[in-house]
TIKE-557669 format. One line per 4 residues: number of its first residue (from 1); their letters; for each residue x, y, z of C-alpha. Coordinates in steps of 0.25 Angstrom, whole numbers, plus 2048, in hexadecimal, padded with zeros to 3 digits. Layout:
<nodes>
NUM = A = X,Y,Z | ...
</nodes>
This chain:
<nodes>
1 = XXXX = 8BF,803,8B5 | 8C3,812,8B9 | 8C4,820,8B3 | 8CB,82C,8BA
5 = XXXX = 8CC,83A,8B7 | 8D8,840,8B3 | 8D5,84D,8B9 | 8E2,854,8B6
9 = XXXX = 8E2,851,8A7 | 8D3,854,8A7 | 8CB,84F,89B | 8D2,848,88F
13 = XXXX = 8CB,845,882 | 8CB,839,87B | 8C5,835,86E | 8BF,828,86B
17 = XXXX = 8BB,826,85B | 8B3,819,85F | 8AC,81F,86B | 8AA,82C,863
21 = XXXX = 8A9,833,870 | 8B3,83C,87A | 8B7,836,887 | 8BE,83E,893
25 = XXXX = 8CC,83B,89A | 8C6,82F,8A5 | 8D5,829,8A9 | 8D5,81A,8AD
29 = XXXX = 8D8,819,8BE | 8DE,80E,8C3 | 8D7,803,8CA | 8D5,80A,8DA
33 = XXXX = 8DC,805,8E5 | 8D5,7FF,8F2 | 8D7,80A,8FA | 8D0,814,8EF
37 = XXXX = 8C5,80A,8ED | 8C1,80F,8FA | 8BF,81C,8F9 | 8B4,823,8FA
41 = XXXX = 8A6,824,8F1 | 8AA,82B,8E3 | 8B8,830,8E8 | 8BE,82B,8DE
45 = XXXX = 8BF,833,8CF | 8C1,828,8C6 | 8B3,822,8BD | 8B2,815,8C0
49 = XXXX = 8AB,80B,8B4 | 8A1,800,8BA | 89A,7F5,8AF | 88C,7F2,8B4
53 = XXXX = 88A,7E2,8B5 | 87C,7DE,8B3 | 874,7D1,8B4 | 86C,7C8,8AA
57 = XXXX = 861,7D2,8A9 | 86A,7DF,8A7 | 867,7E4,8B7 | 871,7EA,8BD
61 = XXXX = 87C,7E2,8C7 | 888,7E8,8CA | 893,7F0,8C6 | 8A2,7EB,8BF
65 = XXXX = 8B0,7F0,8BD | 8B1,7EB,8B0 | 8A8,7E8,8A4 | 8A1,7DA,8A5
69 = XXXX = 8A0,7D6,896 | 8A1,7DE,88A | 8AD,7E1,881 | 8B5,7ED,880
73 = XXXX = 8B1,7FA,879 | 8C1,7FD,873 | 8C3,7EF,86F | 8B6,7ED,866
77 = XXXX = 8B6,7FA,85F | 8C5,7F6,85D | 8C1,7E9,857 | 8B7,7F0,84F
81 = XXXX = 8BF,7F9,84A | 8C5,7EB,845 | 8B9,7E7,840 | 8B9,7F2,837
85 = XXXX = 8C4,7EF,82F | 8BF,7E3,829 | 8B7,7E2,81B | 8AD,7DB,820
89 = XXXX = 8AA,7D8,82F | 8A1,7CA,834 | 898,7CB,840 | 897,7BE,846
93 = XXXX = 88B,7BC,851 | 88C,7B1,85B | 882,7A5,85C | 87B,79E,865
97 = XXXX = 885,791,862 | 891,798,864 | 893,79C,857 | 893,7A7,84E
101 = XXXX = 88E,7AD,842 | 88F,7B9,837 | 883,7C3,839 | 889,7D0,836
105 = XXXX = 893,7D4,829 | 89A,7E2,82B | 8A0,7E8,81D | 8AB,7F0,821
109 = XXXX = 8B4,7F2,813 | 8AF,7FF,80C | 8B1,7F9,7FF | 8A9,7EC,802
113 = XXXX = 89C,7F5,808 | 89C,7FB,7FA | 89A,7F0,7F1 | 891,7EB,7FB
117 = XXXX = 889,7F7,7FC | 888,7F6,7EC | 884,7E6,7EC | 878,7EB,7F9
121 = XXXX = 874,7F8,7F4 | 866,7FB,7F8 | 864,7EC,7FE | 85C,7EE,809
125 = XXXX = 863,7EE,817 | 871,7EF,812 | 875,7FE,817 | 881,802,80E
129 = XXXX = 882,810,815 | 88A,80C,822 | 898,80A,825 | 897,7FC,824
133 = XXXX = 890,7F1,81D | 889,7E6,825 | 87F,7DA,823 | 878,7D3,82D
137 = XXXX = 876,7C4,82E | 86E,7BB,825 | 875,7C5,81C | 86B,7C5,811
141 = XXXX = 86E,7D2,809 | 87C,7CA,806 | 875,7BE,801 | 86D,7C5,7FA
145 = XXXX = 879,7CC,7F3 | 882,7BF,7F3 | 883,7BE,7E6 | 887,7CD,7E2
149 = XXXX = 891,7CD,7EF | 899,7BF,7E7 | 898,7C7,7DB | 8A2,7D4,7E2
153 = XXXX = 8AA,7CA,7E8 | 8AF,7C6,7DB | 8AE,7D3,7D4 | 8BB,7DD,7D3
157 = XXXX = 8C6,7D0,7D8 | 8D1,7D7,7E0 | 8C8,7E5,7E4 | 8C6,7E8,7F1
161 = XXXX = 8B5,7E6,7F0 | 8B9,7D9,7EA | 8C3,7D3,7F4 | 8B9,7D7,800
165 = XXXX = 8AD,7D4,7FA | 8B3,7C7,7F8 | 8B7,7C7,806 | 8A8,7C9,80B
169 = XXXX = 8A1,7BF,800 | 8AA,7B5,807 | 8A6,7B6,814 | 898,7B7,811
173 = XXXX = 899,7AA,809 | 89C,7A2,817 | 890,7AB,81E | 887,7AB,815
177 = XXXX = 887,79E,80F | 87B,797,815 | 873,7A4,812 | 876,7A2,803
181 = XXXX = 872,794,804 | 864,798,80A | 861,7A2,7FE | 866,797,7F4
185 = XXXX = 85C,78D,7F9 | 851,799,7F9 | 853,79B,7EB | 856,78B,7E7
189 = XXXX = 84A,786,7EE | 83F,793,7EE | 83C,791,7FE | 841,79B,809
193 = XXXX = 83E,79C,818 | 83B,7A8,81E | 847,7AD,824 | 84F,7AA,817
197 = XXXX = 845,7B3,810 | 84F,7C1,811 | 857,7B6,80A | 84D,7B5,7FD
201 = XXXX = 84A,7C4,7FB | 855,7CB,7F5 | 853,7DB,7F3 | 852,7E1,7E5
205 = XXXX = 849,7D3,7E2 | 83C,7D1,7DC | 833,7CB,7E5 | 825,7C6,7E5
209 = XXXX = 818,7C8,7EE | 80D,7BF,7EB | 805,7C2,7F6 | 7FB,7CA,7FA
213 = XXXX = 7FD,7CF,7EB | 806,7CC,7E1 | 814,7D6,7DF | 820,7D7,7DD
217 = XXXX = 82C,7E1,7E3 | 839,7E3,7E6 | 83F,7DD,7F2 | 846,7E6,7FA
221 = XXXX = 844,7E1,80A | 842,7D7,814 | 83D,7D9,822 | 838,7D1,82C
225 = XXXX = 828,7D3,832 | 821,7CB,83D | 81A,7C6,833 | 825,7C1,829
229 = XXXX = 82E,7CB,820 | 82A,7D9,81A | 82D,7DA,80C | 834,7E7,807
233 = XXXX = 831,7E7,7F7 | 832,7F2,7ED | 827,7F5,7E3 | 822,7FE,7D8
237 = XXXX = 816,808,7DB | 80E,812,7D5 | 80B,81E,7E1 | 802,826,7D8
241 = XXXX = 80C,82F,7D3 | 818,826,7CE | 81D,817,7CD | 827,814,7D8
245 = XXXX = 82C,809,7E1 | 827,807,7EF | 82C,7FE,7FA | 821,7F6,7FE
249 = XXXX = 820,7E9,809 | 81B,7DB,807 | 81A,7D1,812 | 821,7C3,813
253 = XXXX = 81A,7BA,81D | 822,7B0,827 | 823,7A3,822 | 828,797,82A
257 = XXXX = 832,78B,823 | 836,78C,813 | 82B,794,809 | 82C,792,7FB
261 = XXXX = 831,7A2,7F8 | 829,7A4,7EB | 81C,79F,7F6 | 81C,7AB,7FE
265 = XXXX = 815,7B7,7FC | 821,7BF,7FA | 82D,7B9,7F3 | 839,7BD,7E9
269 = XXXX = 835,7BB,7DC | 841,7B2,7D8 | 83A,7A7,7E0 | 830,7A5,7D8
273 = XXXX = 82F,79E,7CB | 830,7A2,7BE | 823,7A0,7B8 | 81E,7A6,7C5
277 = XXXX = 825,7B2,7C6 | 823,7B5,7B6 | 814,7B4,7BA | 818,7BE,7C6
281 = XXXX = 81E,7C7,7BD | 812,7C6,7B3 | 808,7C9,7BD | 80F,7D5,7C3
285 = XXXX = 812,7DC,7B7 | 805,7DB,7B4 | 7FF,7E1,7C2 | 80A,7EB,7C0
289 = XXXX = 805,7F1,7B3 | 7F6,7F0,7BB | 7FD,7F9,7C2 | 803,803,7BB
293 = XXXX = 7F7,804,7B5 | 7F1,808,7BF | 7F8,816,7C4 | 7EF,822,7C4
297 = XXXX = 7E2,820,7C7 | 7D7,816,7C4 | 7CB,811,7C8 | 7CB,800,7C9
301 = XXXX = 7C4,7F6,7D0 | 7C9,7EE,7DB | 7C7,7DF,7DC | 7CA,7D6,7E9
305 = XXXX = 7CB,7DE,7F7 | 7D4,7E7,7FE | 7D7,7E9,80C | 7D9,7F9,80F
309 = XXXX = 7DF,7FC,81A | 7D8,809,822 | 7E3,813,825 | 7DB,81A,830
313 = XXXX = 7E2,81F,83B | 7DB,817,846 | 7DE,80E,853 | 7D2,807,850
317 = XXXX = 7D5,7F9,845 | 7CB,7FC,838 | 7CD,7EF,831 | 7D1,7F3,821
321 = XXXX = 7C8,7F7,817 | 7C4,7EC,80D | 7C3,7F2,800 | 7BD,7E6,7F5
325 = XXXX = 7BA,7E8,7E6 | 7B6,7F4,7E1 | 7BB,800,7D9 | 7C8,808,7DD
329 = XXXX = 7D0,814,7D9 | 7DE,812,7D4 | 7E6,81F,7D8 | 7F2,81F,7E1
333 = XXXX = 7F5,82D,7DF | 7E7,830,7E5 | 7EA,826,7F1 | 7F4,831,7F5
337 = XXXX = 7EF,83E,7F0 | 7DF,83C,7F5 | 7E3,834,802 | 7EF,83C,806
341 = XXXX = 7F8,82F,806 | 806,833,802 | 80C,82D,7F7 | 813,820,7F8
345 = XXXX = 823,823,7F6 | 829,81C,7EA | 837,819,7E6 | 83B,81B,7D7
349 = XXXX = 839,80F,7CD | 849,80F,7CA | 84A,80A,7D9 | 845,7FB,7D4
353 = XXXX = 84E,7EF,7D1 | 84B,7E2,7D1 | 856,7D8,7D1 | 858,7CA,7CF
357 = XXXX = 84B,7C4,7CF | 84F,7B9,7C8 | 842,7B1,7C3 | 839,7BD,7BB
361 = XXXX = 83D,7C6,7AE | 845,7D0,7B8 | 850,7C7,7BC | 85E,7CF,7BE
365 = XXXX = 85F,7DC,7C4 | 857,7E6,7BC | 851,7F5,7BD | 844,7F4,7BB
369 = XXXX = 840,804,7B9 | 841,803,7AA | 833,809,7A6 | 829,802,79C
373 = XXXX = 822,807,793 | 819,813,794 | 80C,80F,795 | 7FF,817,791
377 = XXXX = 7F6,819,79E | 7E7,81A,79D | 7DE,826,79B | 7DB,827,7A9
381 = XXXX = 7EA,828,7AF | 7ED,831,7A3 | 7E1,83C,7A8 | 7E6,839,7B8
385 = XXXX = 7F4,83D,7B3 | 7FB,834,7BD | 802,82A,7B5 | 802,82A,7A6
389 = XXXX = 80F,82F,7A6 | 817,823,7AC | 81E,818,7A6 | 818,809,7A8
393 = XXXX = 820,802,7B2 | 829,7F7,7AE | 826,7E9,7AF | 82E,7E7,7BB
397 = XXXX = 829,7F3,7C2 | 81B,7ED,7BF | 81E,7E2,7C6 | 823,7E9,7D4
401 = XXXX = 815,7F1,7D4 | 80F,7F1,7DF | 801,7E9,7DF | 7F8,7F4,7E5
405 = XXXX = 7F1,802,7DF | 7ED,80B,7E9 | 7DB,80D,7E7 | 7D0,813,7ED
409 = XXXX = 7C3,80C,7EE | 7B9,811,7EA | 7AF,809,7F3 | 7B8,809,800
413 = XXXX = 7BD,817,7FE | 7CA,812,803 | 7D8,813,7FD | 7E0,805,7FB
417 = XXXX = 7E9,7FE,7F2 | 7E5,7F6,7EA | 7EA,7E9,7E2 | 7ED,7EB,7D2
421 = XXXX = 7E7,7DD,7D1 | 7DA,7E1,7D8 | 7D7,7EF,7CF | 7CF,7EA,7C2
425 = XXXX = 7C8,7F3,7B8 | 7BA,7F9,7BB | 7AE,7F3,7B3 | 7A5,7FF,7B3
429 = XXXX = 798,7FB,7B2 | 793,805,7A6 | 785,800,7A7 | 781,804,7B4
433 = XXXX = 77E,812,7AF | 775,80D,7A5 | 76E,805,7AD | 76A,812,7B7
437 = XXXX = 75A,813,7B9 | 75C,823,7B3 | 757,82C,7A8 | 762,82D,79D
441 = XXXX = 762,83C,79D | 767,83A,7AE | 771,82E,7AB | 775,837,7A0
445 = XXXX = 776,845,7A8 | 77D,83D,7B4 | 788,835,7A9 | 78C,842,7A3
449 = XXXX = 78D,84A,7AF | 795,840,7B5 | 79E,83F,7AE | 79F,84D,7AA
453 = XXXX = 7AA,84D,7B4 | 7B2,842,7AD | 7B3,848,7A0 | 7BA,855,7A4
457 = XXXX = 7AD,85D,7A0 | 7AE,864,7AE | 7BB,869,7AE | 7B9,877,7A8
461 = XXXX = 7AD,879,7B0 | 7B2,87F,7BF | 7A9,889,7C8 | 7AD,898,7CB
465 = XXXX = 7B4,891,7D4 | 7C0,889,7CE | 7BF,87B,7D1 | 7AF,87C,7D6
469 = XXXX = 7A4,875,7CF | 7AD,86A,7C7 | 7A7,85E,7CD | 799,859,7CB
473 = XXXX = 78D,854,7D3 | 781,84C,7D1 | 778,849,7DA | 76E,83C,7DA
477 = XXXX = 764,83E,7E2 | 757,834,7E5 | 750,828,7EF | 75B,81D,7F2
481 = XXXX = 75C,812,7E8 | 759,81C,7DB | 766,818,7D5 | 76E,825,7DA
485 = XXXX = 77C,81E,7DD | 779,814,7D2 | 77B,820,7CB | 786,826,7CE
489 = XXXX = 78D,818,7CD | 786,816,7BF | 78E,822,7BC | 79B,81E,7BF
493 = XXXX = 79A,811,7BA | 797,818,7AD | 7A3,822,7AF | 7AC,817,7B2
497 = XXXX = 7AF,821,7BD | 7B1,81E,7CD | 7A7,81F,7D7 | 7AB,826,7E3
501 = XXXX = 79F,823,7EB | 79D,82A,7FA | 792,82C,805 | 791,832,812
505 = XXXX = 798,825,819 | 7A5,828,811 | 7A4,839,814 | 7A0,839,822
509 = XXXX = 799,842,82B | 7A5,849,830 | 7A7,857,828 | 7B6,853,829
513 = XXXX = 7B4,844,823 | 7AB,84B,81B | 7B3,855,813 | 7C0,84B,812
517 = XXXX = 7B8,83E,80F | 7B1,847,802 | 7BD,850,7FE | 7C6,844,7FE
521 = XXXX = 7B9,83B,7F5 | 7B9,846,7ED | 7C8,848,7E9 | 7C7,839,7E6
525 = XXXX = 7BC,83A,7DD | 7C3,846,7D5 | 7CF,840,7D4 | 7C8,833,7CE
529 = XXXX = 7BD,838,7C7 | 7B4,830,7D1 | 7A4,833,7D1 | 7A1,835,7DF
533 = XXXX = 795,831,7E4 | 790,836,7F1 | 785,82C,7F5 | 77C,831,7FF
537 = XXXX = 780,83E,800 | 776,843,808 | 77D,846,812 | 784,84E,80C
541 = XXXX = 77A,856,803 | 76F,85B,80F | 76B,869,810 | 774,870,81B
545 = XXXX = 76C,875,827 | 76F,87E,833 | 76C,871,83B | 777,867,837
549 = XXXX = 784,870,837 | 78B,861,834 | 783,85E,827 | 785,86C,823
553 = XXXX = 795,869,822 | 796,85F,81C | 78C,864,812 | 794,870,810
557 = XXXX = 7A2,866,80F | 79A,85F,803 | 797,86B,7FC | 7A7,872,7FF
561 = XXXX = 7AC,865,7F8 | 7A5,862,7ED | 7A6,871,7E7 | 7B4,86C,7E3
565 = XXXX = 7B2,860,7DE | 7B5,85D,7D0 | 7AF,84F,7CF | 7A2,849,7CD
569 = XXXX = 799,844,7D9 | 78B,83D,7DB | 783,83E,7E8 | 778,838,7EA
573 = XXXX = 76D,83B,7F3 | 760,835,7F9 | 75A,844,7FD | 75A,84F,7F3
577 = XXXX = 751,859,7F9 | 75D,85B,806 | 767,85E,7FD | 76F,86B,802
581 = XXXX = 76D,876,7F9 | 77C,879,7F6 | 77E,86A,7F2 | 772,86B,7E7
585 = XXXX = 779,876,7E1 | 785,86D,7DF | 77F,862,7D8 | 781,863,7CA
589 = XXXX = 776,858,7C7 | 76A,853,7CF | 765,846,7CA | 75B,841,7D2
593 = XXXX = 754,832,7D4 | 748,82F,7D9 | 741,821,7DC | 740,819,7CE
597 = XXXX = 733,815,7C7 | 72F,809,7C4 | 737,809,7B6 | 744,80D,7BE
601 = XXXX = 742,800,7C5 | 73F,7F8,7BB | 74E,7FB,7B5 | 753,7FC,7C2
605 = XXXX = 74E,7EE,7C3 | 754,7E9,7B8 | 761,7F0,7B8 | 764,7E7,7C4
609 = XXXX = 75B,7DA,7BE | 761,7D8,7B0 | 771,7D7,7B8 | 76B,7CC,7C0
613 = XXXX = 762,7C5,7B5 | 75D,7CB,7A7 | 752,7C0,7A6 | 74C,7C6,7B3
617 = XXXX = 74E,7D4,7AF | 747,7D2,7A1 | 73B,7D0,7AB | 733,7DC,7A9
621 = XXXX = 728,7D7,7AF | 732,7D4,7BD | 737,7E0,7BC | 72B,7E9,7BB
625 = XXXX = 727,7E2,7C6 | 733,7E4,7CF | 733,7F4,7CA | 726,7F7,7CF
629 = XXXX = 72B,7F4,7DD | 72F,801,7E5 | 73E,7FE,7E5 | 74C,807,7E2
633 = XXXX = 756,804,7D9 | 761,800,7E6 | 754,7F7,7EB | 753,7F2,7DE
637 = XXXX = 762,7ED,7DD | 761,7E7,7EC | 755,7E0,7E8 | 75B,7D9,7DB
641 = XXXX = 769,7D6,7E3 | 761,7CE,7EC | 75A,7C8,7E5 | 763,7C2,7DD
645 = XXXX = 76A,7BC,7EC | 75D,7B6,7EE | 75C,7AE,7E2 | 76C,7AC,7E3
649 = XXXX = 767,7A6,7EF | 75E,79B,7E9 | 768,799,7DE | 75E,79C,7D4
653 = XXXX = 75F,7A8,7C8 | 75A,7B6,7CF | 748,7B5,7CB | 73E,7C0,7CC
657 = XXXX = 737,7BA,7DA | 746,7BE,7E1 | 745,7CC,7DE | 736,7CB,7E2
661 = XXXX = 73C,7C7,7F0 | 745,7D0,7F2 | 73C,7DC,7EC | 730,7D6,7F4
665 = XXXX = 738,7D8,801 | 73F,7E6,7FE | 730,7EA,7FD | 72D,7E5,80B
669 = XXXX = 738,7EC,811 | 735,7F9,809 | 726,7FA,80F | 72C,7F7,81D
673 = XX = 737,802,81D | 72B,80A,816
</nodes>
């Protein structure tokens, strides 16, 4: 093949609508005689086309006049042009055996993509806003639809939407009847094989995860993972500010053979029985309204153990953290405002419909944004201001809440979410107080000072400077094992307030750590209403010298910060006498502890004694004897502890001679250290 220049008509343009391009005047040339075919190297001027022939590994061999294989360009864009003109256009993909099959369906017929687009709107993977409508093979999302696609086809008799959509419910009734067949089966005897399960989950369904934790959501995605299928649901969640719904991801693991449907760990809810999902439904409901209850901020207790994941930016592994039973904060506002995490991005409420589940109360096509009736919230969200304006969620929105609160625990120091299963209430222990080895006037001075700061009787006391001198400090000073933290945690017991309990571990030494690691404690405590305890804050508290530049900082960071704290904090210390200056004219109250008395001990003594046995704590006789031993109050409870795992031990009720062991032997070790 040849093209010659036709140098006296120079350049001619031609346009091409399929190419989309200009081409210049190249003139076909005769096939060249013998004679010119031996003319000399590039003499002649005419372009010459040459198809490169390559081998079985796509290396280079020779060159050829005409095109080996292939089809040409003009005659398929002619036979799509053809193509077009048809409603609806079948793509059939050979086989291995020789014979074909359907794996693509092309909608052509404008008024046929539009009731299509009505019966598919929103369904995931259907793209309504191109030229042309396709499926792809097993064709689920026209299974799916099969019985609304009958229902157009009889609809309007003699209308154009009616004749084609007859035209396509036709054909897809010869190339998708073994597909309907297999979701028949499904549902007629509950068991499924793994790749039928695209089959199973129909979008806009109400489907069921029982495992790790019970919930329920919207179905709204399918998608494969090396482990099995990812799980696109859609479930209701409160961010802190508003209630909205959030896509999350459950995971479906690979199975081999037939599973029983209602079995795995994720599954529609019209696979399970009545009774079953009547139960379902009762039980999520009810962890919904557990929910609800709990926006705004709370303080809770956490049973069982979480894994918390460290969000570090590090090469190295760190395994997660493990956070087990202990108390939390409830406030998912305050997991984005104090940790800088940005607020998860919700969809509005009017965005859920669940649609034919079938088995439980909501069995049809239904809006479920209908708000229920206002509910009264609880004095403490009231004062936080963060949600006693809402409505109570519906029913069904209760059950598509999501099973996990964001916390903050309080021992770990860490943020997590939590399980709504795993929050019960606190049972503050009110008699710990009373039980404290101090004068009435102290326990009454530190009680009312306290919570001074919880009653509002602060707030129209400010420095000369606004916002100075709001917060308040105690300090308990005194020997190790005088009862200084028991105190603090007397207090709050007694408050029914947190504890937000620090040391110089928690701080660090770094003056950078130092002054993020406090500033961001002591937001948390203000926004809570948390006692800070700074426990061992020694540290902290020395008297700055010329010698230790480091000391000196961080000393004046501690001062810097707490002129602006409004809330109440209790540092303890083991060494009065080195406390900086400038710090001892911060503390509001002093309360110092020394080594107890022999009476101290006595109650000390049996403070711990009477928990364990009364008839061994009536023993006065035991007791006095025990008191007259130089021991403190932490020595005391380590003692008692174990001796009770002694007698525990030997099976027999904890007796006077086990304490005398234990005692006996913390005496010896005390002369030795001595």
């Amino acid at each position: 093949m040849t093209t010659t220049v036709n140098w006296a008509d120079g350049y001619e343009s031609v346009e091409d609508d399929d190419i989309g391009h200009w081409q210049t005047g190249w003139g076909k040339a005769e096939e060249l005689s013998e004679e010119e075919v031996m003319d000399g190297v590039g003499e002649i001027c005419q372009v010459r086309d040459a198809f490169a022939k390559l081998d079985i590994e796509g290396s280079f061999m020779t060159w050829l006049d005409e095109k080996p294989f292939g089809e040409d360009e003009e005659k398929m864009r002619k036979a799509k042009r053809v193509r077009d003109t048809y409603a609806v256009v079948c793509g059939y993909y050979p086989l291995p055996d020789g014979t074909w099959e359907v794996r693509k369906i092309i909608i052509n017929n404008v008024a046929l993509k539009s009731a299509l687009c009505s019966v598919f709107k929103e369904y995931p993977g259907v793209d309504c806003n191109t030229s042309t409508l396709k499926f792809t093979k097993p064709f689920v999302p026209l299974v799916h639809r099969w019985k609304q696609l009958c229902k157009l086809a009889t609809k309007e008799i003699g209308s154009e939407v009616q004749q084609t959509m007859s035209l396509f419910v036709g054909m897809l009734k010869r190339e998708l009847r073994d597909t309907l067949k297999k979701l028949k089966t499904i549902k007629a005897t509950g068991y499924v094989s793994f790749e039928d399960l695209p089959l199973a989950f129909e979008p806009g369904q109400l489907i069921i995860r029982s495992r790790p934790q019970m919930a329920a959501g919207i179905f709204r995605k399918l998608s494969l993972s090396p482990v099995g299928y990812t799980v696109n649901v859609d479930q209701v969640m409160w961010n802190g500010y508003e209630y909205g719904v959030v896509q999350m991801t459950w995971t479906l693991n690979f199975f081999e053979d037939s599973c029983r449907l209602a079995e795995l760990d994720v599954h529609p809810c019209w696979a399970c029985s009545e009774h079953a999902a009547n139960d379902v439904r009762s039980a999520l409901i009810k962890r919904g309204r557990k929910y609800e209850e709990l926006r705004g901020k709370h303080l809770r207790f956490h049973v069982g153990v979480t894994q918390v994941s460290r969000d570090e930016n590090s090469w190295e592994y760190r395994p997660p953290i493990e956070v087990s039973e202990g108390r939390v904060i409830v406030d998912a506002a305050g997991y984005h405002e104090l940790e800088r995490v940005p607020t998860t991005n919700v969809n509005f409420l009017s965005s859920l419909e669940i649609r034919s589940t079938s088995i439980t109360d909501v069995k049809h096509t239904k809006n479920i944004t209908t708000p229920g009736p206002q509910k009264s919230q609880n004095s403490h969200d009231q004062k936080n201001g963060t949600a006693q304006d809402l409505v109570s969620l519906t029913d069904e929105q209760c059950m598509l809440a999501v099973s996990t609160v964001k916390c903050f625990a309080l021992d770990k120091k860490v943020r997590c979410n939590m399980e709504v299963d795993h929050l019960v209430d606190i049972k503050w222990n009110s008699q710990a107080f009373e039980k404290l080895v101090l004068d009435d006037s102290e326990k009454r001075l530190v009680l009312g000072f306290v919570g001074a700061n919880k009653g509002g009787q602060l707030e129209d006391f400010d420095d000369f400077v606004d916002g100075k001198g709001k917060g308040l400090i105690l300090l308990l000073c005194g020997p190790p094992g005088t009862g200084k933290t028991l105190t603090a945690e007397s207090v709050s017991e007694n408050l029914e307030r947190p504890l937000y309990r620090l040391d110089a571990s928690d701080l660090g030494m770094n003056t950078h750590d130092l002054e993020h690691r406090l500033r961001l404690a002591l937001n948390r405590c203000a926004r809570w209403d948390a006692i800070l305890l700074l426990d061992e804050a020694d540290v902290f508290l020395e008297t700055r010298s010329s010698s230790n530049l480091v000391q000196n900082e961080l000393t004046s960071i501690f001062l810097r910060l707490l002129e602006y704290y409004k809330g109440v904090m209790i540092l303890t210390t083991n060494r009065f006498p080195a406390i900086d200056p400038a710090f001892e004219s911060r503390i509001d109250i002093a309360l110092p502890f020394k080594d107890h008395d022999a009476a101290s001990r006595a109650k000390i003594w049996y403070n711990f004694l009477v928990r364990e046995d009364t008839i061994l704590a009536d023993d006065s006789a035991a007791i006095e004897k025990l008191a007259g031993l130089p021991l403190n109050g932490r020595q005391i409870k380590s003692a008692v502890k174990t001796a009770r795992i002694l007698a525990a031990s030997e099976n027999i009720p904890l007796g006077i001679d086990h304490l005398h062991i234990v005692v006996d032997m913390r005496i010896k070790a005390l002369q030795l250290l001595s």
